[in-house]
DRENDREN-395288 format. One record per residue (C-alpha): residue in three letters; x, y, z. Coordinates in steps of 0.2 Angstrom, whole numbers, plus 5000, padded with zeros to 4 digits. Example, Ala and Ser with C-alpha at 12.3 -4.5 7.8 and 13.67 -1.06 7.14 Angstrom:
% DRENDREN-395288
ALA506249785039
SER506849955036
This chain:
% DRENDREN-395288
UNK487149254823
UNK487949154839
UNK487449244855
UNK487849274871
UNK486449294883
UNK486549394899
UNK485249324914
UNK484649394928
UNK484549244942
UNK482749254943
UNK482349244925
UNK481949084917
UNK483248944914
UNK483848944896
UNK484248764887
UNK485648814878
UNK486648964873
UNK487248874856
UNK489048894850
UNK490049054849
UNK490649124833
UNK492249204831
UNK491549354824
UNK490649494832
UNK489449434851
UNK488049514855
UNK487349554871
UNK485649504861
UNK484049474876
UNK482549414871
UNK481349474885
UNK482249434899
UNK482549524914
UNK484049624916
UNK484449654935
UNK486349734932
UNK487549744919
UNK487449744902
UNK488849674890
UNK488749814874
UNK489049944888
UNK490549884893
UNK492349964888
UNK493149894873
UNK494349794882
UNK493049724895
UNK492149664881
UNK493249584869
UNK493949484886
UNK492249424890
UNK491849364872
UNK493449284870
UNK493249194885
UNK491449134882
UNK492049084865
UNK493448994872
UNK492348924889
UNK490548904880
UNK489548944897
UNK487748924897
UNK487349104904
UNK488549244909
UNK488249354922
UNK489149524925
UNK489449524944
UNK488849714952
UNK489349654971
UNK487849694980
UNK486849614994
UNK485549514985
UNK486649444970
UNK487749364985
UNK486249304994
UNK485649214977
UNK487449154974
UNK487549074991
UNK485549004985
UNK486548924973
UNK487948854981
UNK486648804995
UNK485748704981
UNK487248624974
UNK487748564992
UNK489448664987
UNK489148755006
UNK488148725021
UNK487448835035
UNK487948865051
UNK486448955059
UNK487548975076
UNK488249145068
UNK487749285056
UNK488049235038
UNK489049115040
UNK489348945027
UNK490348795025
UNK491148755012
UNK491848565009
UNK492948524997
UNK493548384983
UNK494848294996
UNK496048324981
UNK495648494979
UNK496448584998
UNK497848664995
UNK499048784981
UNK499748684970
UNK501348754968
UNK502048634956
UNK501048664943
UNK500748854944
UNK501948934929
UNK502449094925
UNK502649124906
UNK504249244897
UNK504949244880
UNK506649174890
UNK506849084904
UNK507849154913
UNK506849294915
UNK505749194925
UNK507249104936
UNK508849104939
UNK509748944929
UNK510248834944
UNK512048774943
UNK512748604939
UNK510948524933
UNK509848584950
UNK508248574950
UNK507648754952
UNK506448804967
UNK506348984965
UNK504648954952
UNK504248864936
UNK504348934918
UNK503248894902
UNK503648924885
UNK502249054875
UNK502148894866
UNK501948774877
UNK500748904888
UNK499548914873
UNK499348734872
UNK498948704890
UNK497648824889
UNK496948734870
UNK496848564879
UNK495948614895
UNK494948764891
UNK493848754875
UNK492048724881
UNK492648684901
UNK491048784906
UNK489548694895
UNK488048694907
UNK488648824918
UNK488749004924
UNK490249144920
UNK490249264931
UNK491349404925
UNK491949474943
UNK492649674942
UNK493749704958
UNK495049824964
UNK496649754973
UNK496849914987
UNK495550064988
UNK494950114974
UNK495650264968
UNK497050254979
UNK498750284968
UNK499350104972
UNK497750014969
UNK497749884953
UNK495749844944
UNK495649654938
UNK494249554927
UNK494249374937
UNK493049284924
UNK492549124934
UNK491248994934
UNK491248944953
UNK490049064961
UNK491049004977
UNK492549114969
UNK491249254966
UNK490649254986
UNK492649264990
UNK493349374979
UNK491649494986
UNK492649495003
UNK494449464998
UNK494349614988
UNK493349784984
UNK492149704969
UNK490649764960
UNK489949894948
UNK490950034955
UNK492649954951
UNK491949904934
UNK491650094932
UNK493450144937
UNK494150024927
UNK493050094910
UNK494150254913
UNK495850194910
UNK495250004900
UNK496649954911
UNK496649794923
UNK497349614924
UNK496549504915
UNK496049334925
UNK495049194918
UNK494749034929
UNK493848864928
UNK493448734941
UNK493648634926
UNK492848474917
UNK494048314916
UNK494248234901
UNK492948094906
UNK491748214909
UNK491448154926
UNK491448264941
UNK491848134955
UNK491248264969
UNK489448354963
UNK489548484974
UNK491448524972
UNK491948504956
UNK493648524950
UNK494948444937
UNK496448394949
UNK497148264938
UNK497448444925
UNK497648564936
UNK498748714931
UNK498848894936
UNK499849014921
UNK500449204925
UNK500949294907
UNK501649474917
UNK502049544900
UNK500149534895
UNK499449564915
UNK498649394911
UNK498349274922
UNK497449104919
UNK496748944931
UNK496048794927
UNK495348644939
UNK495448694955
UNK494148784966
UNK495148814981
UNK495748964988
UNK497349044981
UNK497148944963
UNK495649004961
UNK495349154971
UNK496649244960
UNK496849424965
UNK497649354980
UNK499449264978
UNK499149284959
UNK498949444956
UNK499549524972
UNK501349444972
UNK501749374956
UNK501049494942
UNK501049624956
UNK502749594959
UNK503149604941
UNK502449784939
UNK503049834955
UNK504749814948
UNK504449904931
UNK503750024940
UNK504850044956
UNK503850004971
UNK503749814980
UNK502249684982
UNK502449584996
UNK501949445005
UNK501849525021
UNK500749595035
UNK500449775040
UNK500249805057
UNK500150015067
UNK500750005087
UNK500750145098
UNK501550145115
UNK501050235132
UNK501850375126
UNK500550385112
UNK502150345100
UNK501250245085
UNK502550185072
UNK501850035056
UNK502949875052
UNK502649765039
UNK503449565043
UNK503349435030
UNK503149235037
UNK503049095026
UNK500949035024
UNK500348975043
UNK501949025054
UNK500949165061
UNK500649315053
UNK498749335056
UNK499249305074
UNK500349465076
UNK499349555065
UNK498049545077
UNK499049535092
UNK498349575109
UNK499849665118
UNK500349585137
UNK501049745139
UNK499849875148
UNK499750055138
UNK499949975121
UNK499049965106
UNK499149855090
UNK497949905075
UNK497949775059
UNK498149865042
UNK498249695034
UNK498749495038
UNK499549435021
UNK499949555010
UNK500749755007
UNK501049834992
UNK502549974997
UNK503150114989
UNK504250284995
UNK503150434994
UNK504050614987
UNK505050625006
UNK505750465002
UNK504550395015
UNK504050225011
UNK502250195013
UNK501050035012
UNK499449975008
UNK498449795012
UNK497649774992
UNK496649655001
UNK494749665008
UNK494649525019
UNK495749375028
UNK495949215021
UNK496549145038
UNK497248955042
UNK495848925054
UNK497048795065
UNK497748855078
UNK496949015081
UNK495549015094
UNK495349165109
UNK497049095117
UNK498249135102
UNK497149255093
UNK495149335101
UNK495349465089
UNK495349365073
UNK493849235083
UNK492949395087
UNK493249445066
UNK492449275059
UNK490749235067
UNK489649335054
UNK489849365035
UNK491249225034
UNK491649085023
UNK492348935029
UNK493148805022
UNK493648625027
UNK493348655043
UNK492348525054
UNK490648545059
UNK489548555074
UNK487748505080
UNK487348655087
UNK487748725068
UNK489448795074
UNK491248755067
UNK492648685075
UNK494348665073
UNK495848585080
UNK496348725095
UNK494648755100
UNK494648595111
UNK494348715126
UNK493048815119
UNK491648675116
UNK490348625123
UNK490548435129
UNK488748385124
UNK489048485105
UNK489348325093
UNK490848335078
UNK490748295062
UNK492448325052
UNK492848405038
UNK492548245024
UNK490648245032
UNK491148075044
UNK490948075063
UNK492148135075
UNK492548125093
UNK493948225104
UNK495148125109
UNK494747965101
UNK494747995082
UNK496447965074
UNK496348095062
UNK495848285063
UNK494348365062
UNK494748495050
UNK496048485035
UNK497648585043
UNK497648725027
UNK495648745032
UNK495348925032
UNK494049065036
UNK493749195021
UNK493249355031
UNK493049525028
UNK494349655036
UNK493249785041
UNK492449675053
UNK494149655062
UNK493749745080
UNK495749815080
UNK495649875061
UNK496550025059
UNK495850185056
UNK496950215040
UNK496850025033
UNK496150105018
UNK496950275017
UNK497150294997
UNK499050365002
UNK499550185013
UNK500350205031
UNK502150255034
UNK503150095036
UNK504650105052
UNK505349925051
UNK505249775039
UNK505349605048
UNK505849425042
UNK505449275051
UNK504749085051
UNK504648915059
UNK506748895067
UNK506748755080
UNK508548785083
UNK509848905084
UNK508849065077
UNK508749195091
UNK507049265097
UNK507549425087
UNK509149525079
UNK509049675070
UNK510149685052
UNK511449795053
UNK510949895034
UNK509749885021
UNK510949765010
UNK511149655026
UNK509249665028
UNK508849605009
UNK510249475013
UNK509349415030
UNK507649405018
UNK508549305003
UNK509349175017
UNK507449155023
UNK507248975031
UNK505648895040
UNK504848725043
UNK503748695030
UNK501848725031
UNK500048645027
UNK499748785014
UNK500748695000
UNK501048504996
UNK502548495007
UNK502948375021
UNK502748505038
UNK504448475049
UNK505448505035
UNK506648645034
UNK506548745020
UNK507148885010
UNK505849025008
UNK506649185004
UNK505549345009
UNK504249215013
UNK504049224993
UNK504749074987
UNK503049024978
UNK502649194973
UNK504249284963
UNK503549344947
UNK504949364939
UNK507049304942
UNK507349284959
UNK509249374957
UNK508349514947
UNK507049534962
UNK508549554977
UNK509249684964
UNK507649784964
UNK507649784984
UNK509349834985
UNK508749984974
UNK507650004987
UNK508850124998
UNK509650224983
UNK507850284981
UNK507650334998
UNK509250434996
UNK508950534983
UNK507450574993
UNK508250595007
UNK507850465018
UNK508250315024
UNK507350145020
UNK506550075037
UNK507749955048
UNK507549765045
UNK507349615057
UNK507349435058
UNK506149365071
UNK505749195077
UNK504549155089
UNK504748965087
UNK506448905094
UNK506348755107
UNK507348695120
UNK508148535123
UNK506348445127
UNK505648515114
UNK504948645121
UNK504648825113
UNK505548925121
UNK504649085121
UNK502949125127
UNK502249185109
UNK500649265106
UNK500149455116
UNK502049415121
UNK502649435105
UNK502449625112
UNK503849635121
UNK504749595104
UNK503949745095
UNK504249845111
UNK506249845107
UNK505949855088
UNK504950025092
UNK506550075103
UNK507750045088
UNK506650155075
UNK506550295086
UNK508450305088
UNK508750205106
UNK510450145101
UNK510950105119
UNK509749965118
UNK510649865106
UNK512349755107
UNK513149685090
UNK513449485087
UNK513949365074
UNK512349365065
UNK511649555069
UNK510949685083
UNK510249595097
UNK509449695114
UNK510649735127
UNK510349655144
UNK508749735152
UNK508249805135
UNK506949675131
UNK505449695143
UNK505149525154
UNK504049585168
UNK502349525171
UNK502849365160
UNK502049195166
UNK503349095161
UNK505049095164
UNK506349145150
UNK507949085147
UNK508649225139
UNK510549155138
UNK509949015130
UNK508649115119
UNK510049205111
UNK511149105112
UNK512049075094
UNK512848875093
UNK514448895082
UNK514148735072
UNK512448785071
UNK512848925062
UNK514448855052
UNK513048735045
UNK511748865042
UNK513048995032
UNK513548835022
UNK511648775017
UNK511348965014
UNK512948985004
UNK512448784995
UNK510648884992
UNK511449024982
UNK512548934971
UNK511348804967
UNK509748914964
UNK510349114960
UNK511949054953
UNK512549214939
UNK511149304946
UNK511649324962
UNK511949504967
UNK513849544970
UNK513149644987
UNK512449464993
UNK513749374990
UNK514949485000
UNK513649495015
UNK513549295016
UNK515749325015
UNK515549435028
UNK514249315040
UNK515549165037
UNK516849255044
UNK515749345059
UNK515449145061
UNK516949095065
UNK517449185078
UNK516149125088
C-alpha cells in the first residue's frame, strides 16, 4: 500500500515517498518522530484535501504546519540553507528574501476566476472590448490547466499543509482556510499574514468548513529551476479561483499575493463572492480609529489602489496637536451591518505586507518603527552593516554603510542607474508589532465604521477631497475609481487607469452584479434603521503646473480626516455643494501650523474641460466594460454629473 509519510524536521531524510494510490493514504510512520500533527486525526474534509493533493503533487514529505516558534525557526533553517533568505543581524529576526528577477510581482493577467457562465464572472464588454474587470476560465479549461502543471510538481519536496484563520478566530466574520504549499517561505508569511497553526486547525475540525487553497512554486517543464534558491515556473504561471467550490489554486510563483493566498485571494475574490451570498462586503481597504481633542473617536475604512498610500494613512502621524490615529488594518476590511444597522469591520489579516519604497521615518515612523524585528523582507537592497535599504531611506544611512541591491550586485547612491530595491519590494510584518495598533484591531464584533473613502494617484483636476452627496453617488464615485498605475502589477506606472473600488484585480464575481450588492448596502441599513456611513473621494496627489504636488501629504493628511470627522457628526455648516460633490466651506479645512503654503483656490479648483473629458472616459468605461450590467442607479448618477459639468 502507497504511503504518505509525516516527518518531523529533525528526523532522518527519507529517499522517496514512492507513488500515491488513488485509493485509501495512510498516515503509516515507521519509527519516526512525530513533533505535531497527525494526518488519520484530521476531519474528513482536511484529509481527503491533503491526499488529493499529495496524489496530485507527489511531495517527498508532508508536514502539518502547528504555527509555533521552533517549527518557524527550522523553516527559516531551511530557507537559510537553500539561500532562499539571508540574515540581517542589524535587527531582531529579521530575513531577506530575493527573488527570481521574473518572479516580483501579481500577475494579473493570468489569475482566473472560474463559473459555469461567463458572465458571471464579467460583464460582456460592448462592441468586441477587451474586458478588464477579470479573467474567466471555463470548468473545462480550469481542469486542464491544473492536469498539465500540477501532477508530480512537488517530487523532491516538502508540503506543508498550512491551517490559518482570515480575522480572529472565533469572531462571526472570520473565514478558516487549508493553504497546502511547498515554499516554506509561504508557510513563514502566511504565520504573520494571518492567525496560523493548530488552533485554527482545531476550529476548523468543528464545522469541516474552510477554503481550500493548494499552491506550487512549480517545476518547468525542463525540469530546470534557473534560480536554485527561488524557484518558480514563470513561463506557466497561473492563479485559478472556483468561488462555487471555495477553492482556490496557484501554480509557479513564490511571490507575495500569488502565492501568499489568503491575502488578495481569498480575502477579496472568494471573500467577495461569499460576502455577496451572504450580505456583507470584502474589501480592499484600510481601517483606521481617530479620536479628536474632544476625545471624539470615529473608524473609516478608504480603499487606494496597491502603493498610492494606504499603509501611509493607516499609520498616520497627525500634524495636528490632540489627535490620535490608531491602525485596525492597512489592506484589507471585511464589513458587515450589525442588528442596529450599524456597519462594522474587521482587518482578516495578521500582519502588513507593505511596499517598502517610499516609506521611511519622514512619510511613515510608525510603519519603520513596525518592521525592524520579526519581519520578512523582500527585494529589498542590502547593507554591510546587515541592514536593508530602500529607495526613500537616502537620509537615514550611514555614508560609510556599503549597498548591495536587490539582484545581489553593488550599488552606490547617486551613481547607479538603477535602483536599489525592486519598486513592488515589500516588508511582510506582523500587525501587533505596529506601536499605534488599536486596542479593538481584533475585537471578534469589528469596529463601527463612520465614513468610506475612495481615492488614488490624480495629477490633475481631482480636488484634495469631496464628500458624495448619497450612498448611490458614493458606490458611483467608487465604480468611476481612476489612479496612475502602480509597481504592484505588470503595468507601465504613469498611466491613468481605471480601478473601480481600488478592486479592479480583485472582483470575484460580475463587476455590474458587485455595484448591485453595494447599492443594497443602504436598504439594509434601513430596514435597520440606520443609515450607511458617508462616502468620500480623496486625492492627495494633485500637482501644480511645475509639477509640483500640491498638497503637503503625510501627518497632513490630518487636516483631511479632521473635516471628514466634522461631516459624520453632523457639522453641515462645514460644507458647500459643486459639480462633482461636498467640498469644505472656506475656513472649514484646518491650514494652521502648515509648513508649506497651500493654494486652496487652485486645489479645488474644478477645470471644466478637465471634467467634460473625465465624465466622457468614465461614461466610455461604462459602456465598454459593464455594458447590460450596468446598474440603472449608475447610469443616472453619471447623467446627473454630465449635467452638473456643464455648468461649470
Amino acid at each position: 500500500m502507497p504511503e504518505i509519510i509525516e516527518q518531523s524536521y529533525n528526523a532522518p531524510t527519507l529517499s522517496n515517498v514512492g507513488h500515491f494510490a488513488k485509493t485509501n493514504l495512510l498516515n503509516h510512520i515507521r519509527g519516526y518522530s512525530i513533533s505535531q500533527g497527525d494526518i488519520s486525526k484530521l476531519s474528513p474534509k482536511v484529509r481527503a484535501f491533503v491526499e488529493e493533493s499529495a496524489l496530485l503533487c507527489q511531495p517527498e514529505k508532508i508536514q502539518i504546519c502547528d504555527g509555533s516558534d521552533r517549527e518557524n525557526s527550522l523553516l527559516t533553517k531551511i530557507m537559510l540553507e537553500q539561500k532562499t533568505v539571508i540574515p540581517l543581524p542589524k535587527y531582531e529576526n529579521c530575513w531577506l528574501a530575493r527573488t527570481d528577477p521574473r518572479d516580483v510581482a501579481r500577475v494579473e493577467s493570468r489569475t482566473f476566476i472560474c463559473t459555469d457562465k461567463r458572465e458571471d464572472t464579467i460583464p460582456l464588454p460592448k462592441n468586441g472590448a477587451t474586458g478588464a474587470l477579470g479573467n474567466w476560465i471555463s470548468p473545462s479549461d480550469y481542469n486542464k490547466e491544473i492536469k498539465a502543471r500540477f501532477p508530480g510538481c512537488m517530487k523532491g519536496r516538502t508540503m506543508y499543509v498550512v491551517p490559518f484563520s482570515m480575522g480572529p478566530v472565533g469572531s462571526p466574520l472570520a473565514k478558516y482556510g487549508i493553504e497546502i504549499t511547498d515554499s516554506p517561505y509561504v508557510v513563514c508569511s502566511m504565520r504573520i499574514m494571518t492567525r496560523m497553526g493548530q488552533h485554527v486547525m482545531d476550529k476548523i475540525a468543528e464545522t469541516d468548513d474552510f477554503i481550500k487553497c493548494l499552491h506550487s512554486v512549480g517545476m518547468p517543464a525542463d525540469g530546470k529551476i534557473v534560480v536554485p534558491s527561488w524557484p518558480c515556473d514563470p513561463e506557466r504561471v497561473i492563479i485559478l479561483h472556483k468561488p462555487e467550490l471555495n477553492e482556490i489554486v496557484s501554480y509557479g510563483s513564490g511571490y507575495g499575493g500569488n502565492s501568499i493566498l489568503g491575502k488578495k485571494c481569498f480575502a477579496l475574490r472568494i471573500g467577495s463572492v461569499i460576502g455577496q451570498r451572504e450580505g456583507w462586503l470584502a474589501e480592499h481597504m484600510l481601517i483606521l480609529g481617530i479620536t479628536n481633542p474632544d476625545g471624539v473617536k470615529k473608524y473609516l475604512t478608504a480603499a487606494f489602489p496597491s502603493a498610492c498610500g494606504k499603509t501611509n494613512l493607516a499609520m498616520l502621524t497627525p500634524s495636528l496637536p490632540g489627535y490620535k490615529v490608531e491602525c485596525v488594518g492597512d489592506d484589507i476590511a471585511w464589513m458587515r451591518f450589525d442588528e442596529k444597522g450599524q456597519l462594522r469591520a474587521i482587518n482578516p489579516e495578521n500582519g502588513f505586507f507593505g511596499v517598502a519604497p517610499g516609506t521611511s521615518m519622514a512619510t511613515n515612523p510608525n510603519a519603520m518603527k513596525t518592521v525592524y524585528k520579526n519581519t520578512i523582507f523582500t527585494n529589498v537592497a542590502y547593507t554591510s552593516d546587515g541592514g536593508v535599504f530602500w529607495e526613500g531611506l537616502e537620509k537615514e544611512i550611514p555614508k560609510d554603510v556599503k549597498i548591495t541591491d536587490w539582484l545581489g550586485n553593488p550599488w552606490e547612491l547617486g551613481k547607479s542607474k538603477t535602483p536599489a530595491a525592486h519598486p513592488n519590494s515589500r516588508f511582510c510584518t506582523p500587525a501587533s508589532q505596529c506601536p499605534i495598533i488599536d486596542s479593538a484591531w481584533e475585537d471578534p464584533k469589528g469596529v463601527p465604521i463612520s465614513a468610506i473613502l475612495f481615492g488614488g494617484r490624480r495629477p490633475q483636476g481631482v480636488p484634495l477631497i469631496y464628500e458624495a452627496n448619497n450612498w448611490t453617488h458614493g458606490v458611483f464615485i467608487g465604480a468611476a475609481l481612476r489612479s496612475e498605475a502602480t509597481a504592484a502589477a505588470e503595468h507601465k506606472a504613469k498611466v491613468i487607469m481605471h480601478d473601480p473600488f481600488a478592486m479592479r484585480p480583485f472582483f470575484g464575481y460580475n463587476f455590474g452584479h458587485y455595484l448591485s450588492h453595494w447599492l443594497s448596502m443602504e436598504k439594509r441599513a434601513k430596514e435597520l434603521g440606520a443609515e450607511p456611513p458617508k462616502v468620500f473621494h480623496v486625492n492627495w496627489f494633485r500637482k501644480d503646473k511645475n509639477g509640483n504636488f500640491m498638497w503637503p501629504g503625510y501627518g497632513d493628511n490630518l487636516r483631511v480626516l479632521d473635516w471628514i470627522m466634522a461631516r459624520v457628526t453632523g457639522h453641515d455648516e462645514a460644507f458647500k455643494e459643486c459639480a462633482i460633490g461636498r467640498i469644505p466651506t472656506d475656513g472649514s479645512l484646518r491650514l494652521d501650523g502648515l509648513e508649506t503654503q497651500v493654494n486652496m483656490e487652485e486645489l479645488f479648483s474644478l477645470p471644466k474641460d478637465f471634467w467634460i473629458e473625465e465624465t466622457k472616459a468614465i461614461e466610455k468605461y461604462f459602456e465598454d466594460q459593464i455594458n447590460t450590467d450596468l446598474p440603472t442607479e449608475i447610469a443616472e448618477e453619471l447623467k446627473k454629473l454630465k449635467t452638473r459639468v456643464q455648468k461649470l
